[in-house]
C-alpha positions, 0 to 999 in steps of 0.5 A: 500500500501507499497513499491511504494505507495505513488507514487501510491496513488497520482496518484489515488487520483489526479484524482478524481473528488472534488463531489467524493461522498464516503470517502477514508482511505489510509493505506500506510506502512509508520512510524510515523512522515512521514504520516502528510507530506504525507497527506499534499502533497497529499492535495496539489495534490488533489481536494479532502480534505486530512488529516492525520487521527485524533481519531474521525474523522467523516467519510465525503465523499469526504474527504481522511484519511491517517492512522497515521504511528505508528499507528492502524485505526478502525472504530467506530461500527456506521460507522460514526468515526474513532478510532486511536490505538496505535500500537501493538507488535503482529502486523509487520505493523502500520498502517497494512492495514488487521486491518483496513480492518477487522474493515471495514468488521465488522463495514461497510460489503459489503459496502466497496470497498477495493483497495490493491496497490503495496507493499511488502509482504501480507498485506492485503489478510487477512483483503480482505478475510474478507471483500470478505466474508462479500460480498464487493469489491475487487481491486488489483494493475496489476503486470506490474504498481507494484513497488513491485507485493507482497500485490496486488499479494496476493489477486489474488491469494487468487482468492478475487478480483474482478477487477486487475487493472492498476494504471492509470486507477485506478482513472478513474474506481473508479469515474465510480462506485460512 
């Protein structure tokens, strides 16, 4: 998510259940310094246990890792870790939700269910590419609960995604499906 994310994603995250049984990495477009305090607001909100992600954290599920602003997150080949890099010229955004969904669609494949939210522009789309080709799920944010149609607009177009939905029923869908 970017530009009405964080709303977005605490709405999403609060209404999950605390035996929410897979973990959750949150790629909001955010600087460095601001993604701790967001995290931490979100642990307040959730039943779930929220962190900024640190390097090598252990994937948990039910846990929620929100990728440090300034910063890349990957995951380790096994599956079972969190790498943390640090951010590259070439790439606009850090942390930049097409790296961290490239990572995933190497390391996890079609295990994956990948959410793109409210935000401006297309990040994203490439890394949802990738990971529609490894054959995982795709979700976009609907238009009309978008702060800003950009990056969920752009994997519907792609024609990638597998449900458009709106932002309350986000969460509900989400706890049908694990």
């Amino acid at each position: 998510a970017s530009t009405g994310g964080p709303v977005a994603a605490s709405a999403l995250v609060s209404k999950l259940r605390a035996d929410f049984s897979v973990p959750i990495v949150i790629v909001q477009h955010m600087p460095e310094n601001f993604t701790r305090a967001f995290a931490e607001r979100l642990n307040k909100q959730a039943a779930l246990q929220v962190k900024e992600a640190e390097q090598n954290d252990r994937l948990r599920p039910g846990s929620v890792y929100v990728a440090p602003g300034g910063h890349q997150l990957i995951f380790e080949r096994n599956g079972t870790a969190i790498n943390i890099l640090d951010g590259d010229a070439r790439v606009n955004y850090k942390p930049s939700v097409d790296v961290t969904f490239g990572s995933a669609a190497r390391v996890f494949g079609d295990a994956v269910l990948a959410v793109v939210m409210t935000g401006m522009g297309a990040d994203g789309c490439d890394g949802a590419r990738l990971l529609h080709r490894q054959g995982a799920a795709i979700w976009a944010q609907d238009e009309k609960t978008s702060v800003i149609y950009g990056m969920p607009m752009a994997v519907a177009k792609a024609q990638i995604t597998d449900e458009i939905l709106p932002l309350q029923k986000m969460g509900d869908r989400l706890c049908e499906v694990t």
